[in-house]
matplotlib code that plots the C-alpha trace (Angstrom):
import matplotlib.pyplot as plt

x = [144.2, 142.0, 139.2, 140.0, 138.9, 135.6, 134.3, 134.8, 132.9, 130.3, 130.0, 130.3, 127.1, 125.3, 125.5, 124.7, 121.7, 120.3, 120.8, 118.4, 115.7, 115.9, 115.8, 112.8, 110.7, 107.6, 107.1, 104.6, 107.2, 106.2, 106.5, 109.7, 111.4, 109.8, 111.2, 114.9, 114.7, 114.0, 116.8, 119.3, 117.8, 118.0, 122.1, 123.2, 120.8, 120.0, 117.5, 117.2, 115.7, 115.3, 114.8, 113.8, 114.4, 111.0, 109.8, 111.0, 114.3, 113.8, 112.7, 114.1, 110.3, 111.0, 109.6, 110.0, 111.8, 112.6, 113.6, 113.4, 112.8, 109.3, 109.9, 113.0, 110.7, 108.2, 111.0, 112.3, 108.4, 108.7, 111.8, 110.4, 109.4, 112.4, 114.9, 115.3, 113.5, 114.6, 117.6, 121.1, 119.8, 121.0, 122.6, 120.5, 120.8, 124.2, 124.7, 122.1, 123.9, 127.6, 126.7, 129.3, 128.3, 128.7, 129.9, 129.5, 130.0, 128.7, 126.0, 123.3, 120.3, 119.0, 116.9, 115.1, 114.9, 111.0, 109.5, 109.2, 105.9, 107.2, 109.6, 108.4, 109.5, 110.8, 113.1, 116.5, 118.5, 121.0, 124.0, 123.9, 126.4, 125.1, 125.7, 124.0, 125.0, 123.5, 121.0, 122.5, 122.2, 124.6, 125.1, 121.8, 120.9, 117.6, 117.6, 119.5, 119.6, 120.8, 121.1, 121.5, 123.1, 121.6, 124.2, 126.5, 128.9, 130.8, 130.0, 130.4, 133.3, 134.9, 133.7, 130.2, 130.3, 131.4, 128.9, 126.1, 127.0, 127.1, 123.9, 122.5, 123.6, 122.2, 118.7, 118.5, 117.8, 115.1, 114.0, 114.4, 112.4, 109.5, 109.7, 109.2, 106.6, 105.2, 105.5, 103.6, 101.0, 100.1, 100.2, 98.2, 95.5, 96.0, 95.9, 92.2, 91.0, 91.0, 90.0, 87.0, 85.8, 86.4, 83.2, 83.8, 85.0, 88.6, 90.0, 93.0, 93.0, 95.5, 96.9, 97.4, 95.2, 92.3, 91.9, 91.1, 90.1, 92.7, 90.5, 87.9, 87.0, 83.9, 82.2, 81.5, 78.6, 76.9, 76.9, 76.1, 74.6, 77.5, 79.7, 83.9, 83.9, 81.4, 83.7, 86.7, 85.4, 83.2, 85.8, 82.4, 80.5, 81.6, 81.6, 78.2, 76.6, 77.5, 74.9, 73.6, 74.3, 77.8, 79.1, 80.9, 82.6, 83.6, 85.0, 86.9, 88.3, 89.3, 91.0, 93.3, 94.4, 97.6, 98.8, 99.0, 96.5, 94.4, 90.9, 88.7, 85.1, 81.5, 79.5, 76.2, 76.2, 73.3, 72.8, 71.9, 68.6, 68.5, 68.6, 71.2, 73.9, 76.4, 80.3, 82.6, 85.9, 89.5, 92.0, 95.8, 98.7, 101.0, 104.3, 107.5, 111.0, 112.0, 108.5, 107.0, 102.5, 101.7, 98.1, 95.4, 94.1, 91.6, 88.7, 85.1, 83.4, 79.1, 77.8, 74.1, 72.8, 74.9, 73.9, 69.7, 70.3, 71.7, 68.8, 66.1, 68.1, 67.9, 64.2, 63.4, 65.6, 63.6, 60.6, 60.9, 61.9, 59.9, 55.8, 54.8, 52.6, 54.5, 57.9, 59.0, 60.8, 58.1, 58.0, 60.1, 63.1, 62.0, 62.4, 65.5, 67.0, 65.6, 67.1, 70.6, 70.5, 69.5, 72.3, 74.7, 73.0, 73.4, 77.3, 77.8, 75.3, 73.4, 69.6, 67.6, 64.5, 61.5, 59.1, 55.7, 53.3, 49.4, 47.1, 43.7, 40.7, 42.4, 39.3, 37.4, 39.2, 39.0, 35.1, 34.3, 36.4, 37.8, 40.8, 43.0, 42.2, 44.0, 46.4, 47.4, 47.0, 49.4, 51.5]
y = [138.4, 141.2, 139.4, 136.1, 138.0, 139.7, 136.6, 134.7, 137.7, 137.1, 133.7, 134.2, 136.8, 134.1, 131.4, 133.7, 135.3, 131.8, 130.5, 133.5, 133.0, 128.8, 129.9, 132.0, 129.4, 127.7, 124.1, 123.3, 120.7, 121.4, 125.1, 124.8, 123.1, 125.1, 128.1, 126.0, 125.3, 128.9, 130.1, 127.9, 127.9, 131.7, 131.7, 129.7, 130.6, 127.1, 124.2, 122.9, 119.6, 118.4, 114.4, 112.9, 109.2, 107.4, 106.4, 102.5, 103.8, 102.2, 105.5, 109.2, 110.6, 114.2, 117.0, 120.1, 122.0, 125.1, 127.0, 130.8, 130.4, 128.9, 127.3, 125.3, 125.0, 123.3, 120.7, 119.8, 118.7, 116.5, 115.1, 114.4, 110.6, 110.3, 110.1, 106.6, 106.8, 103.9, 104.0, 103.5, 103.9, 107.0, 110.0, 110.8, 107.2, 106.9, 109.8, 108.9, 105.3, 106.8, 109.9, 112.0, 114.5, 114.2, 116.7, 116.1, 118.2, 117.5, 114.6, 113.7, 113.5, 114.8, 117.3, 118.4, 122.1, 122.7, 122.7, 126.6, 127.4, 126.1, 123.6, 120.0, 116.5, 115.4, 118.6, 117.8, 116.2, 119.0, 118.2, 119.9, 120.3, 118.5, 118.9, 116.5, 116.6, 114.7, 116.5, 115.5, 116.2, 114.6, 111.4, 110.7, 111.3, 112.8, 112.7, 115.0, 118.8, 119.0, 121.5, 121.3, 123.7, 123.2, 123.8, 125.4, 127.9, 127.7, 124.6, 124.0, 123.2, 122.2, 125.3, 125.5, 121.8, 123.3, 126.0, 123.9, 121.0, 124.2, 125.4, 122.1, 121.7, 124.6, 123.9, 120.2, 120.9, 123.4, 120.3, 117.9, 120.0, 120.6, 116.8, 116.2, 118.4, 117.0, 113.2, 114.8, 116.3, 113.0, 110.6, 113.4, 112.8, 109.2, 109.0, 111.4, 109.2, 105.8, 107.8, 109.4, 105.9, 104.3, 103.9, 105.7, 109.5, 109.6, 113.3, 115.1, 117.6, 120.3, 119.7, 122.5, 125.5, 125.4, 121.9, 122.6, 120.3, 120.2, 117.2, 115.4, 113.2, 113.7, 110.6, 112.6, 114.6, 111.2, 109.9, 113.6, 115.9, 118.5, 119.1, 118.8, 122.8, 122.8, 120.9, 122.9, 126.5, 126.0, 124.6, 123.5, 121.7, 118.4, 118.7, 120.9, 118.1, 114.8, 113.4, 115.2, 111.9, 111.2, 114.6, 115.1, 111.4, 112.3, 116.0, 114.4, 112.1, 114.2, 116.5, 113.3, 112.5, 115.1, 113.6, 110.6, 108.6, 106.9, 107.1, 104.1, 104.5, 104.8, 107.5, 109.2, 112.2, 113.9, 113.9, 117.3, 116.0, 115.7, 111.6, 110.0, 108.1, 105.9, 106.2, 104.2, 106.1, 105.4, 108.4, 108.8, 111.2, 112.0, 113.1, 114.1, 113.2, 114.8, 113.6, 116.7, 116.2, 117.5, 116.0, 113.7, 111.5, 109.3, 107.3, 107.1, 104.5, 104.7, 101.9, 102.7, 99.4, 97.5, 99.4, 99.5, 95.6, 94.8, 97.2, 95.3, 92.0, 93.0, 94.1, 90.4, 88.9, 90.8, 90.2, 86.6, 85.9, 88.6, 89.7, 92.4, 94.0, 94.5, 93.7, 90.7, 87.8, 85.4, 81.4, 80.9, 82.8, 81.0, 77.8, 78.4, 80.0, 76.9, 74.5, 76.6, 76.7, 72.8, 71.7, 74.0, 72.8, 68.8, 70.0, 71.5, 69.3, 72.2, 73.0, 75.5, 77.3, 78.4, 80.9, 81.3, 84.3, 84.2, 86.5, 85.6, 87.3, 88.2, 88.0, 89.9, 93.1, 92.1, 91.2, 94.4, 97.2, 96.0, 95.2, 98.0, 98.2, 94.4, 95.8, 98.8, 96.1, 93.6, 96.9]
z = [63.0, 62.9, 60.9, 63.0, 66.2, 64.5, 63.2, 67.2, 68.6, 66.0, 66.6, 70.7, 69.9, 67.7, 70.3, 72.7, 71.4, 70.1, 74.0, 75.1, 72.7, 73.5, 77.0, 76.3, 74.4, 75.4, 76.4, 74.1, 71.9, 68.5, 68.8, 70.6, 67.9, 65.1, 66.8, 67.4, 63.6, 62.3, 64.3, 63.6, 59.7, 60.0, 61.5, 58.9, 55.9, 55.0, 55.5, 59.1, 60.1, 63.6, 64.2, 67.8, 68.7, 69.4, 73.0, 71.6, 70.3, 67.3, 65.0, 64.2, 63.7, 61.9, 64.0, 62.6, 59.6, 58.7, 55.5, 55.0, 51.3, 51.2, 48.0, 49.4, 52.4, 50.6, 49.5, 52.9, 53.5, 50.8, 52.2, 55.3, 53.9, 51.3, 54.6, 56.3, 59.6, 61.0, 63.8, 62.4, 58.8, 56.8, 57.3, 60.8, 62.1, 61.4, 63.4, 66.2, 66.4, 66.8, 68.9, 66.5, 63.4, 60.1, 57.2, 53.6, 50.8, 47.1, 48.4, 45.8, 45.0, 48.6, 47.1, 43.8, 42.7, 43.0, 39.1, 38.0, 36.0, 32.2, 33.8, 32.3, 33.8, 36.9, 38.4, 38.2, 40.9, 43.0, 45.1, 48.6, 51.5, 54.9, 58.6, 60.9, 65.0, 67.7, 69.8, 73.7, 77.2, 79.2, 78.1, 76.6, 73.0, 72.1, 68.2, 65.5, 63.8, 60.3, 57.9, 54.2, 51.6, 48.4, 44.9, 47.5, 46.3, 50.1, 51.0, 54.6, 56.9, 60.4, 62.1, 60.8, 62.1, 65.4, 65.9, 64.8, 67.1, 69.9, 68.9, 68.7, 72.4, 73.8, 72.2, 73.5, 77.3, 76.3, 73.7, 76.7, 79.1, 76.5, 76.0, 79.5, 80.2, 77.1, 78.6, 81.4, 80.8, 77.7, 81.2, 82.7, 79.9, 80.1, 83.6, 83.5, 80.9, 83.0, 86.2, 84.1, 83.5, 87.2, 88.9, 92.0, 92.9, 93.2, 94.7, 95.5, 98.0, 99.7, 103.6, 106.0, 106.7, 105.0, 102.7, 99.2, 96.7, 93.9, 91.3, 91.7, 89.2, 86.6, 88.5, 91.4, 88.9, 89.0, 92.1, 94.2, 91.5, 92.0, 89.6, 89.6, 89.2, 92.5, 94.7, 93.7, 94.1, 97.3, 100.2, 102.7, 99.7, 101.1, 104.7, 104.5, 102.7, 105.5, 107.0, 110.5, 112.1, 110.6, 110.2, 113.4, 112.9, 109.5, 110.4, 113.3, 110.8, 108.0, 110.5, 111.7, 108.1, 108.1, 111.3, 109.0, 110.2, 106.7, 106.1, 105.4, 106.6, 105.4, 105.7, 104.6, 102.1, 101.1, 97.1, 95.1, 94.4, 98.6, 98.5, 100.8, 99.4, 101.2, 100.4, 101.3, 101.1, 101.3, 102.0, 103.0, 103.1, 100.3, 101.5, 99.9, 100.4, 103.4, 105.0, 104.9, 104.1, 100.6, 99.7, 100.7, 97.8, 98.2, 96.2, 97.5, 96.6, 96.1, 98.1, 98.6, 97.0, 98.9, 101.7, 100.6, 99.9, 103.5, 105.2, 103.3, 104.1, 107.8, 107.8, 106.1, 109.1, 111.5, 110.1, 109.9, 113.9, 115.2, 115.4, 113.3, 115.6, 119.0, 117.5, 120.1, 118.9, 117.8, 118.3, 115.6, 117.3, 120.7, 119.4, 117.5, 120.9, 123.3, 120.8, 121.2, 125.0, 125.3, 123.0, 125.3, 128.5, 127.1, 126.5, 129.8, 131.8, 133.1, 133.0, 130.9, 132.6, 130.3, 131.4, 130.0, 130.3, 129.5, 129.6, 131.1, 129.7, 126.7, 124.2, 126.7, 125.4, 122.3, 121.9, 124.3, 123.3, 119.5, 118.3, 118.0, 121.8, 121.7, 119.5, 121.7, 125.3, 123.4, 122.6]

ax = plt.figure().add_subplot(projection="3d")
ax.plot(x, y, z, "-o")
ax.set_aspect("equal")
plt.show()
């Protein structure tokens, strides 16, 4: 009874102590289930293999293993591709499929004694003792720990089946959260990838007190001169570079956008290199569950050519209807607008008046004084 009781405190210490150190580990994946693997390796003395299921849930990709003799170590590498990968095919898949562990004792040919300096040939095949248990949370099934007892003298039983599959279960929410952070922070990249080639500036930024901007794309280094790193560390950059003639619109604007109302307008910003560039920028609210504002995000878009186009499209309009010297409308606009009002007037039945100016002596001024003094009289 005596020894019965010793060896549940010792295993009520060893679960307990491996929970702290799981608790304790990172969230970087790979060195969270290194470190799972050499404790668990290190409890039981053995070779310990960690499989997760694939994002397809086809495949048991091996992620880390663990031996404390690097020799045997050096095997459980080499096993890495001797294992069936596939879901539902060996030892691991079998076990993935049915959600339950397995125990075997005296299985062969699952590992070869590393060759020893004079050995010659292939090293012999060795039996080994295996545990494999699922790695859950809940009801969901993230992949599977085994260990492996080479030429075992003890070879395992029931309750080293029991404390593994305990072990196993304490590690696999630190394993899930490292995952998930992990899923993150690879849609994070993703995510920064595509945004780093969109051709526009696409921002986040903080709500309440004073706004902040939390990313701004690398684009933004293209179309203004100022780099992401500017934007973040200098609060005013952005509101210090509007245009004199848009900036108390734009200010106005940006101070409505936490009351929920969205942004999309066009505005002037002045460049690094002092040019004016047009954006044309989209913004709204991001709120959480309960309603409450977390950030702004929005995407500005560079529309100077459209803008330089339009503007050189108006000044051709003008140009054509209207005199380049004094700027009136010229006889091309006045016939365009008599043939507009007679068509209207033959519709209705009304009349249409025309007034005519001269002026008398006209050449006078010019012949006497020059033309610029014609110039400035037509003026």
């Amino acid at each position: 009874a005596e020894l019965g009781y010793q060896q549940a405190v010792r295993r009520v210490q060893t679960i307990a102590d491996a929970a702290h150190v799981f608790a304790e580990a990172g969230l970087d994946l790979r060195s969270t289930l290194r470190e799972v693997t050499r404790v668990i390796g290190g409890v039981f003395g053995d070779a310990c293999l960690i499989r997760l299921l694939t994002a397809d849930g086809q495949w048991l990709e091996p992620f880390a293993a663990y031996h404390p003799d690097p020799h045997v170590a050096a095997v459980v590498e080499e096993m890495l591709d001797m294992v069936p990968r596939r879901r539902g095919e060996g030892l691991p898949g079998r076990v993935m499929s049915s959600g339950r562990p397995i125990l075997l004792n005296d299985v062969p040919g699952l590992m070869r004694r590393p060759r020893r300096s004079g050995d010659h040939g292939q090293p012999p095949d060795v039996d080994a003792s295996v545990i494999i248990v699922p790695v859950r949370t809940r009801d969901t099934v993230l992949g599977t720990l085994g260990i492996m007892r080479e030429s075992p003298a003890v070879p395992y039983g029931d309750a080293d089946q029991d404390l593994l599959q305990t072990l196993a279960d304490r590690a696999a929410q630190t394993i899930e959260n490292a995952r998930l952070f992990e899923d993150v922070h690879a849609a994070e990249r993703r995510l920064r990838a595509v945004v780093r080639h969109v051709p526009a500036i696409v921002y986040t930024a903080s709500v309440g007190g004073t706004s902040r901007t939390l990313f701004i794309s690398p684009r933004v280094e293209d179309i203004l001169g100022f780099s992401p790193e500017a934007f973040l560390e200098n609060t005013n950059l952005w509101s210090s570079r509007l245009h004199p003639d848009d900036r108390d619109r734009m200010l106005d604007a940006a101070r409505s956008i936490p009351d929920g109302l969205p942004l999309n307008t066009e505005y002037r910003i002045i460049a690094n290199n002092g040019r004016v560039r047009w954006l044309h920028d989209r913004a709204e609210l991001i709120t959480d569950d309960a309603g409450r504002a977390v950030l702004v995000q929005g995407v500005a878009v560079d529309i100077t050519e459209r803008k330089e186009f339009e503007a050189q499209q108006a000044r051709q309009l003008h140009r054509a209807f209207h005199d380049a010297l004094t700027g009136l409308p010229n006889r091309q606009l006045c016939v365009d607008r008599l043939s507009h009002a007679l068509a209207v007037a033959g519709r209705e039945g009304s009349c249409v008046g025309l007034l005519f100016v001269a002026l008398d002596r006209f050449t006078v001024v010019n012949d006497s004084l020059g033309r610029s003094a014609g110039d400035q009289l037509l003026k």
